[in-house]
N, C-alpha and C positions, 0 to 999 in steps of 0.2 A: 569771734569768728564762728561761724558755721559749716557742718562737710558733712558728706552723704557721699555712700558707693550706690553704687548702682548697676545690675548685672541684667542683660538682655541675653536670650536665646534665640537665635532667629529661625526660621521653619527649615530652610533648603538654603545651599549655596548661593543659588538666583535673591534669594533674599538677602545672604549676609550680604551683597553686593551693594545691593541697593540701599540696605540700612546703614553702611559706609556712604556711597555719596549722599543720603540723607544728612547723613552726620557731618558732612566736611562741610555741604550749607550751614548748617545749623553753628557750628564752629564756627566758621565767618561773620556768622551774624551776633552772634552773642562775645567775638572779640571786639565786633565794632561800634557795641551799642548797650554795654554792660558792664560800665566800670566798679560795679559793688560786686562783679563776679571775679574774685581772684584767678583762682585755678576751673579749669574744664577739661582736664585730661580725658581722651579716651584712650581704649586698649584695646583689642585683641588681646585673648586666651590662648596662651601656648597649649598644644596638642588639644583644644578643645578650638577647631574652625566656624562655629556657628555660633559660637558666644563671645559678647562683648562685654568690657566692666569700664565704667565710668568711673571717675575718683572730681567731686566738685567738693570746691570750696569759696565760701563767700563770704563776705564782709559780716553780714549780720544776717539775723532771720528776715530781717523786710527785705533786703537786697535777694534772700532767695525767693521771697515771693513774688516780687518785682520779678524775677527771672520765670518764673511758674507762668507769670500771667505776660509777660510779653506774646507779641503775635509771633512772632517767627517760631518760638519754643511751642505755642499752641500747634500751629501747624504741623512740625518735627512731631510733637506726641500723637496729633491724627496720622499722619502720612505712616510712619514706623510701628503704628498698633497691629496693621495687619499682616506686617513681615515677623510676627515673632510668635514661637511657643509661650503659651501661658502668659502669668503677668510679668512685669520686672522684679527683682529684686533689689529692695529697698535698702537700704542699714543708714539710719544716720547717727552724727560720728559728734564724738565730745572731744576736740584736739588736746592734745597731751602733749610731751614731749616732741621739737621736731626741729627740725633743719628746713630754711625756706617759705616756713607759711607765716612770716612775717610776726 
């Protein structure tokens, strides 16, 4: 398995908006056409409203990259580059102990 966090900051309200229903496409399309993507949680930041964190995990590293290079995720990373502060942040994860990631 492989898993990556991933933390967004978005410019203004009018943008965390929009980078949510970006997100709830993007959701859709990677529950319906990404079976090597296990989990695709997103989040909202309690008392932080402009920041998001993502928690994925995936099958293996080519199933992430498969996910990278899919068109609907190209498009989510152009569409959502311009609603955000700065870059993302990145962390990616060496699973350890856990409950539920199979």
């Amino acid at each position: 398995m492989f898993a990556l966090v991933v933390r967004f900051d978005c410019r203004d309200e009018a943008a965390a908006a929009e980078f949510d229903e970006l997100t709830t496409g993007a959701v859709a399309e990677i529950t319906a056409k990404e079976p090597g993507t296990l989990v695709y949680a997103t989040h909202r930041v309690e008392g932080e409203p402009l920041a998001r964190v993502f928690y994925e995990a995936y099958r293996d590293r080519e199933a992430f990259q498969a996910h990278e290079d899919a068109p609907h995720v190209r498009e989510f990373h152009a569409r959502k580059n311009p609603l955000l502060v700065g870059e993302p942040r990145v962390e990616f994860l060496t699973p350890a102990d856990a409950k539920g990631l199979g």
